[in-house]
VEXNUMAR-768069 format. One record per residue: residue in one letter; x, y, z of N, C-alpha, C in turn. Coordinates in pm, whole numbers, plus 50000, padded with zeros to 5 digits. Atoms other than C-alpha are relative to their C-alpha. Example, Ala and Ser with C-alpha at 12.3 -4.5 7.8 and 13.67 -1.06 7.14 Angstrom:
% VEXNUMAR-768069
A500894988150000512304955050780500905012050000;S499184988149994513674989450714499235010950073;
END
This chain:
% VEXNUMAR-768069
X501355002549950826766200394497499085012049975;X500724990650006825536236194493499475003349865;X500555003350071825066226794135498894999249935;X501135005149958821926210694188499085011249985;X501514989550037819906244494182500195003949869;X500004998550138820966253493824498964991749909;X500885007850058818876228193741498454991250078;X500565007949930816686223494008498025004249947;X501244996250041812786219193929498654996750136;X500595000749880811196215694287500035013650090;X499844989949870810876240394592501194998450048;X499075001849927813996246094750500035008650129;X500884991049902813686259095106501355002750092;X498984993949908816186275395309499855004950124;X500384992749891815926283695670500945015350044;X499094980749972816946321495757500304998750135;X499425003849918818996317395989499554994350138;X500625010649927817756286496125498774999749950;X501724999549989814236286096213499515013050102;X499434989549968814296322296257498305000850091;X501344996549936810006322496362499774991950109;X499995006749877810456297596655500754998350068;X499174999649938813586297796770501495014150010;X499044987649988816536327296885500894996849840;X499434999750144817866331496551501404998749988;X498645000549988821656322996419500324990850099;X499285006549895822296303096754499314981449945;X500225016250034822686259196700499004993250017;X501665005349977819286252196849499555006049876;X500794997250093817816270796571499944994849859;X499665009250082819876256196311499184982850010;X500525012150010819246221796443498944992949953;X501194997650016815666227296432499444999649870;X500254999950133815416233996092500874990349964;X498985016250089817886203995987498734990350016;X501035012149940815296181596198498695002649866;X501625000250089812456194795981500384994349855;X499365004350132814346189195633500125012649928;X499874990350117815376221995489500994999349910;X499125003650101817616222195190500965002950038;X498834991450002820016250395271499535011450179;X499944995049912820746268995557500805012550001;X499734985750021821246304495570500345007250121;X499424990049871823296327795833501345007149994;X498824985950022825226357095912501324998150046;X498834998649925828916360095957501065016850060;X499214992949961831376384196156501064993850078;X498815001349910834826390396317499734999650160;X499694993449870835446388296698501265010850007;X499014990949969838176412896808501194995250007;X499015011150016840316379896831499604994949921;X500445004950142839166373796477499724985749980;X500345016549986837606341996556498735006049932;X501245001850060834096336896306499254995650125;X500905005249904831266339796474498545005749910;X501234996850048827606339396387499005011750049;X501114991349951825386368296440499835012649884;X500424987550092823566393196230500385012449996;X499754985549936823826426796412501195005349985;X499104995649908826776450196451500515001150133;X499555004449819826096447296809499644990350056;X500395012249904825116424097062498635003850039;X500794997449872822216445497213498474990849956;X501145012350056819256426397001499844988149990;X499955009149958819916392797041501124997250111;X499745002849865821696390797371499555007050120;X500294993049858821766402097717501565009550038;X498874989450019825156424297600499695012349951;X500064987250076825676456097459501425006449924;X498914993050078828246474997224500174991449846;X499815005450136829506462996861501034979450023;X499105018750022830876423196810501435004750003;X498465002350028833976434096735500845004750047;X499494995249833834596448797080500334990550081;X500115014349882834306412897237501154993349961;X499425013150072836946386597206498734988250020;X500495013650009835766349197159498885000050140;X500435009249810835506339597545498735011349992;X501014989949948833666375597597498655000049925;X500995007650114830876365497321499184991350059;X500515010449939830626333097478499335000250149;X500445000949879830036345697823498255008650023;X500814992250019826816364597670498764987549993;X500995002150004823186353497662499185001649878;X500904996350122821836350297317498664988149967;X501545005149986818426329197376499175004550145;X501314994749876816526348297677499265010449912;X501684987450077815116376897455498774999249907;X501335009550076813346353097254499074992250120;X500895005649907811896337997565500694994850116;X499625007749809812606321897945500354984249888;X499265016549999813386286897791501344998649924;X498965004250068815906295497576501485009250049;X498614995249909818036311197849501354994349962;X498845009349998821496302497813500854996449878;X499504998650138821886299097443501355006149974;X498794987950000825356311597310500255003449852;X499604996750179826526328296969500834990049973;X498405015650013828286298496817500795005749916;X498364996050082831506300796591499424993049849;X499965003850098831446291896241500034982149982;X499925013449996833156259396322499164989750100;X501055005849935830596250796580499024995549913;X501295002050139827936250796277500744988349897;X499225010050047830286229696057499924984950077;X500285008449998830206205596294498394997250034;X501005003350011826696200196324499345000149879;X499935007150113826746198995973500594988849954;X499705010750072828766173095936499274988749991;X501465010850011825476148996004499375002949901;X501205002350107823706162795707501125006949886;X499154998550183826126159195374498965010749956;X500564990350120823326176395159499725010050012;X500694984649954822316203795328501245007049941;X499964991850072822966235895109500535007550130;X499494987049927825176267995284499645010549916;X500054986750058824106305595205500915012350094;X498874994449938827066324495377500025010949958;X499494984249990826516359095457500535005150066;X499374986849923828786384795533499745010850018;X500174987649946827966414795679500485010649956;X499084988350039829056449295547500715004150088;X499514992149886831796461395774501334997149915;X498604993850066835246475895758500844985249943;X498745004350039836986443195789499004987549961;X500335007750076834686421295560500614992449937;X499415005150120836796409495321501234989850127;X499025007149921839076392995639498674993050052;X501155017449922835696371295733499894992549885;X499885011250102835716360195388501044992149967;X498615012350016839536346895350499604992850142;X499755011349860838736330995761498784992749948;X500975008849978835146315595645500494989149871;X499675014050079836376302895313500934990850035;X499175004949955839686288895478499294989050090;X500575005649897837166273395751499394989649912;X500745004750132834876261595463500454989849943;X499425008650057837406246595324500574988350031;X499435015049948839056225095551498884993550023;X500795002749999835906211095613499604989949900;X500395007850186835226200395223498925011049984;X500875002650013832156219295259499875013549903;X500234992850127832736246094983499114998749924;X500495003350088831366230494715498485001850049;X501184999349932827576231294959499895016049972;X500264989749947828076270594978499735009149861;X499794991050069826916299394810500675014150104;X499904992549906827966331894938499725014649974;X500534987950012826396366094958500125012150093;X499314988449897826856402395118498875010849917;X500714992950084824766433595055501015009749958;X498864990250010828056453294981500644995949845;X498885003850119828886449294593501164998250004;X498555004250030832236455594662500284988450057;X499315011849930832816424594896499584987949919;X500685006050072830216407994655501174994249877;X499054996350109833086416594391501104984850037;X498605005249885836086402894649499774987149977;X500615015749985834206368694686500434994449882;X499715012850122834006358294318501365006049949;X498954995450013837376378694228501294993150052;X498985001249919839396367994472500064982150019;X500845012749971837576331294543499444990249897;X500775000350092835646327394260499134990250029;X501235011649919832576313794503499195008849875;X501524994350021829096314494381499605008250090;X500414987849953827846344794454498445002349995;X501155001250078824176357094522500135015450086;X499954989049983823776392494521498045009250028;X501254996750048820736417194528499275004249920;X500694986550078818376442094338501285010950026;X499584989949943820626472094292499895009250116;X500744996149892818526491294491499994998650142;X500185005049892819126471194791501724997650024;X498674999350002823206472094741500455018450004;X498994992950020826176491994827500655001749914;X499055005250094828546500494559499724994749953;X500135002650090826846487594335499905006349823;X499304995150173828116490493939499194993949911;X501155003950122825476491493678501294995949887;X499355005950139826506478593314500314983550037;X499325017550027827106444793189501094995750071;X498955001049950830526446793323500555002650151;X500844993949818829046457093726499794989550014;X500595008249900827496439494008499584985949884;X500785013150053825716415593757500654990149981;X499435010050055828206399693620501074992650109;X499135010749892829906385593924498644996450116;X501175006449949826076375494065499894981149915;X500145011550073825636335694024498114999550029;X501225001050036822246342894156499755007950086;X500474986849928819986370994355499304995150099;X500484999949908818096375494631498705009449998;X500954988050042814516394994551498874997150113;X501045004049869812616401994848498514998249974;X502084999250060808536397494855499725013749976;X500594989950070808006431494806500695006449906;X499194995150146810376436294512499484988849907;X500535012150063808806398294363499585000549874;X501205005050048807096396094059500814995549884;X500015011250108806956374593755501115005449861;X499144996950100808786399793500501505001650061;X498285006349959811916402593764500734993750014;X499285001249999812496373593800499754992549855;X499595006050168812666364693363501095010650017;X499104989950033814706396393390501424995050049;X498255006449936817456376093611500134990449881;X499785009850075816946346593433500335001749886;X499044995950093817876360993104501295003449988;X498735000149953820716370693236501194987750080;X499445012249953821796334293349500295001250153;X499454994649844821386348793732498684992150048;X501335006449935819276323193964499505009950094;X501024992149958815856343494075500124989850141;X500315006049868815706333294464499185014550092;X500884990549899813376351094726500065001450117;X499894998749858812936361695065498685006750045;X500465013149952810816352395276498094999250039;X501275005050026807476337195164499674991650165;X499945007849871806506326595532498524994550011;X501325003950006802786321695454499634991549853;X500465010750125800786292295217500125010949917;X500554997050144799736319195017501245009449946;X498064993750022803736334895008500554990549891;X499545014250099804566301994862499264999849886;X500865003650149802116297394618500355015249908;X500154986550093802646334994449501914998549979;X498835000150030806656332594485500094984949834;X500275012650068805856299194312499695004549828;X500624992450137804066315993998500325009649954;X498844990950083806596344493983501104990649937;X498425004450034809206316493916501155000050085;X498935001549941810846318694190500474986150086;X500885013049896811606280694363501144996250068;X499265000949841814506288394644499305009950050;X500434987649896812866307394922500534999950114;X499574998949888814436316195216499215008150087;X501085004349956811876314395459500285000350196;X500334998449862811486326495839499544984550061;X500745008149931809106297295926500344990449860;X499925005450119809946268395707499034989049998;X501565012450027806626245495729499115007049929;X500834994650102804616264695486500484993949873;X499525001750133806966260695181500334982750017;X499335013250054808046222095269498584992250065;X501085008049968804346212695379498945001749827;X500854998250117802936226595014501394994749907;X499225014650098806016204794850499794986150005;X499655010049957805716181095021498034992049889;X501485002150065801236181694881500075001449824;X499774997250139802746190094538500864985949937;X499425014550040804766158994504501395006649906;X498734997150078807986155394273499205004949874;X500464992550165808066177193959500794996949956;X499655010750093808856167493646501115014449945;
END
């Protein structure tokens, strides 16, 4: 399925983890939210618990989206779960909890098409969230939906090496360990990640010559969309995703 962008000639819109500009980010309300609206692909972070259960959250720690404190991988499961990760976004979304990998899975299993962008986090024991997410992934079926990305070349490496997932990597610049030459980072990229202020029209021909899909981050305004649009770039992964699927939606199917 993940296919489909190799050849895709429309907007493709990804929510960052979830519907990162209205709702507590990473947690299933946010996801949902963005399913309800129609985004393509869905984008979010993974880590270990301490009882190496997958769980979703960006941070090393807890203290920015919850009402915890210290590193994730201090908590087991339960201790995770007994945390508060929708009050710091606001009073209604008290109560919220970090979900698990397989919590997200199933609330995918209602939308076959929806697209996965599966990031891992740089940390020591990276490369053990990628054998538990692809293993998870897999029983599932829902591989074939996923790409998967890390800003850590080497784990970048691990993924298609070890896995041989689609991979989407960054700008050097914006990587660990990353290995210039033909025979480096590039060549185990299936496609990149070029933020808006790295964007423009000759970077991304410069991927694309290189058979590496140009994708962006995150056009959250009309006029974000329209300029990512005219660099060539047409996955955006996208904070607020009604900008990019309200100016597709006025653009109609392309040919």
């Amino acid at each position: 399925m993940i296919t489909r962008l190799e050849h895709q000639k429309e907007i493709i819109v990804a929510g960052h983890r979830g519907w990162k500009s209205a709702y507590p980010e990473n947690t299933l309300l946010s996801f949902r939210r963005a399913l309800e609206i129609g985004v393509d692909m869905l984008e979010f972070d993974l880590r270990l618990s301490k009882d190496k259960a997958v769980v979703i959250i960006h941070d090393e720690t807890v203290d920015r989206t919850t009402d915890g404190t210290g590193k994730v991988s201090d908590y087991t499961l339960a201790e995770l779960k007994r945390l508060d990760a929708g009050g710091w976004f606001g009073k209604p979304f008290e109560g919220l909890k970090i979900p698990t990998l397989e919590e997200l899975c199933e609330l995918l299993s209602s939308y076959p098409d929806v697209l996965l962008n599966v990031e891992v986090k740089p940390s020591p024991d990276a490369t053990d969230v990628v054998d538990a997410a692809v293993a998870a992934l897999d029983r599932c079926g829902f591989l074939p939906r996923c790409s998967f990305t890390c800003f850590d070349a080497a784990v970048l490496a691990y993924m298609y090496d070890k896995h041989g997932l689609k991979t989407q990597g960054f700008p050097g610049e914006l990587m660990s360990n990353y290995i210039e030459g033909e025979e480096g980072t590039l060549s185990k990229m299936w496609a990149v990640g070029i933020s808006m202020k790295l964007l423009t029209p000759q970077r991304v021909r410069e991927y694309e010559e290189r058979g590496i899909l140009p994708w962006c981050y995150c056009p959250d305004t009309e006029r974000q969309v329209h300029y990512a649009l005219g660099c060539g770039s047409l996955l955006m992964t996208v904070n607020d995703p009604l900008p990019a699927l309200q100016l597709r939606e006025r653009l109609g199917p392309q040919e």
